[in-house]
N, C-alpha and C positions, 0 to 999 in steps of 0.2 A: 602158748601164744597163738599157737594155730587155731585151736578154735575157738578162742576169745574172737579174734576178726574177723573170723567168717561169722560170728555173731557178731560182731560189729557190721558187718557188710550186710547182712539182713537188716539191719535194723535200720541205719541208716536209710536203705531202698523205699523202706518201709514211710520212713520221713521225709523221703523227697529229699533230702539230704545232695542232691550230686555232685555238691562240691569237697563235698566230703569220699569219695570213691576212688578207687583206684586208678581210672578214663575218664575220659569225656569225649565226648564225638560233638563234629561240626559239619554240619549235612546240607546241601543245596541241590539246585536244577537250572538249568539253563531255558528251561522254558522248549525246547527242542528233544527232550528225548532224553536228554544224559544228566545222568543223577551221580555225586560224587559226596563218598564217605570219607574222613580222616580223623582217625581215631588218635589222641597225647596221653601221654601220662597227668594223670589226675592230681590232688596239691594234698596225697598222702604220702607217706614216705613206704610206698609198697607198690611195684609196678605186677602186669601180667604177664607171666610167661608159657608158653605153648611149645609141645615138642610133639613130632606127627603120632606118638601114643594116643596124646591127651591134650584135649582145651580147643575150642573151634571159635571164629563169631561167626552170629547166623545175621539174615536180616529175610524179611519178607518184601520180597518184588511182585511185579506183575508184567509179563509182555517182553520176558529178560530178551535179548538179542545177544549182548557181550556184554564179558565183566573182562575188566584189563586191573589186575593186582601186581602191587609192590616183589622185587625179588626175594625169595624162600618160602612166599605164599602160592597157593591153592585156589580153585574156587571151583563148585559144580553147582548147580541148580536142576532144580525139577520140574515139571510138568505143572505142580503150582506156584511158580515160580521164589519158592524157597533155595536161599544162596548160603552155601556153609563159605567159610574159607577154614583152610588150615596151613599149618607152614610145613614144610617139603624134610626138615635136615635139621637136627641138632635142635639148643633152645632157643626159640626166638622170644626176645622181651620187648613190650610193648612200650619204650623209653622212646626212640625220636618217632616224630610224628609218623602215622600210616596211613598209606590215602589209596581210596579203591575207587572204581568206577564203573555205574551199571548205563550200558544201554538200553532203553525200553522203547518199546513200540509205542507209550504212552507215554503223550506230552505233559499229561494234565497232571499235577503234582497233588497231593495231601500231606498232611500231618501227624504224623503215626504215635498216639500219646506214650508216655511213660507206663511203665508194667504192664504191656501189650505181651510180650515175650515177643512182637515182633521185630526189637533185633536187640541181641543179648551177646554176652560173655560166658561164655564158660573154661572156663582153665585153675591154672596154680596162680597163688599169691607168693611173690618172693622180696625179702626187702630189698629196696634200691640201688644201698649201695654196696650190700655183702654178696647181693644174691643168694642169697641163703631161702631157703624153702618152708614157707611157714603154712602152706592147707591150701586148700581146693576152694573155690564157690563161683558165683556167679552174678553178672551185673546187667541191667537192661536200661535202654534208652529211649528217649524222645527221638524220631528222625522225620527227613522229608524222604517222601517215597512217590512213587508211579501209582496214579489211585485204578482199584480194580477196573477191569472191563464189566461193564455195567450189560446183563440180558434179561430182557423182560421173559416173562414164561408167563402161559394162558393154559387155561383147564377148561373145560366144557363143564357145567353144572345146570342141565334141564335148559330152561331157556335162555338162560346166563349163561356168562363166561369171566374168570375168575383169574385178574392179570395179577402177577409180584413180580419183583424186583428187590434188589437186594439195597438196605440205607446206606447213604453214601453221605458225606459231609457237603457235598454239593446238590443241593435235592434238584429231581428232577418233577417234571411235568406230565402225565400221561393225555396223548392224542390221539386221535381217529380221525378216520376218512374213511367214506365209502368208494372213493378210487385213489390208489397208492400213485398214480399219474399224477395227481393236482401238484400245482403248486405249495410249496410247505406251508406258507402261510396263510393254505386256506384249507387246513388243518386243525379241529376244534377240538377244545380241552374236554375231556371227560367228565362229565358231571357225576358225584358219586361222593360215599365217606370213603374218604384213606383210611385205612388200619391197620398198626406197626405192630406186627406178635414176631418179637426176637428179633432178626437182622433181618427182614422182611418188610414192604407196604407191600398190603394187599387190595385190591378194588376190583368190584363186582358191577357188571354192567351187564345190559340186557341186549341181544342181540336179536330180539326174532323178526322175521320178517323183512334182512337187510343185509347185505354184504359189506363186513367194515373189518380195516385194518387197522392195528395202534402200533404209537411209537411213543418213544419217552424221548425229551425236549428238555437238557437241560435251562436249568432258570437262572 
């Protein structure tokens, strides 16, 4: 039975299936900074259980400031702002609702798609109402999250200079000015072809003979 459903839980992920999983997560923002997770049991007859051995949920942030978590939970993050939680004592089963909340330094929300493994499950599968221990696997979601801190980066190439930046669901704009003083809006878009190689736009523009600064402008 155990690894009939973790074959079953692949496969379903596989199908988009989520109402078929063991979770489901309901994720928002306030528009201010605070982004809040609450993970339910899902409409299978098999909940997730975690004991501080084994089984974590991750999720991918940006700009973490605080994470405030439910009692017998966990949380650390890192330097790229990757958030594990795990539970402290004994097993915890993910039966009544669990609700976590991240503070970020970044207001501006996105939409983090399905099988991103940006924020996922890993634990035991147990049935619901024996508890009994049926296998291991794993489950990942749709969330809203804190979208990265967007840096441009320039290279020198001969008379050129060679700006990227990373793609964002919110595209931006790239500008110049030959004084960082002016006024923003007298500030002129960069004439030139975009070109996306991987999670990059890159644009080349010619600098000789001129002192000029660029900024990117969301649009």
């Amino acid at each position: 039975m155990g690894r009939f459903f973790q074959f079953l839980v692949v496969l379903c992920m596989l199908t988009r299936a989520m109402a078929q999983l063991p979770a489901k997560l309901e994720s928002s923002h306030d528009g201010a900074g605070l982004y809040t997770y609450t993970f339910e049991v899902g409409d299978v007859p098999f909940v997730w259980g975690f004991t501080p051995a084994f089984g974590w949920i991750m999720i991918q942030s940006y700009e973490v400031q605080e994470i405030v978590v439910p009692p017998k939970w966990t949380a650390t993050s890192d330097t790229n702002g990757l958030v594990l939680l795990t539970v402290t004592n004994g097993v915890t089963f993910l039966e009544a609702p669990m609700t976590f909340t991240i503070r970020s330094a970044s207001s501006t929300a996105t939409k983090y798609p399905f099988l991103t493994a940006g924020c996922e499950i890993v634990g035991s599968i147990y049935d619901s109402g024996t508890h009994s221990y049926q296998g291991g696997g794993y489950q990942t979601f749709d969330y809203v999250g804190p979208e990265p801190v967007i840096r441009l980066q320039i290279l020198r190439s001969g008379s050129d200079v060679v700006l990227h930046w990373p793609v964002t669901s919110n595209p931006f704009v790239l500008e110049a000015s030959s004084d960082p003083a002016l006024p923003l809006e007298s500030w002129s878009r960069v004439e030139g072809m975009t070109v996306t190689v991987g999670a990059d736009r890159f644009v080349t523009n010619s600098v000789a003979g001129s002192y000029r600064c660029y900024r990117l402008r969301r649009q």
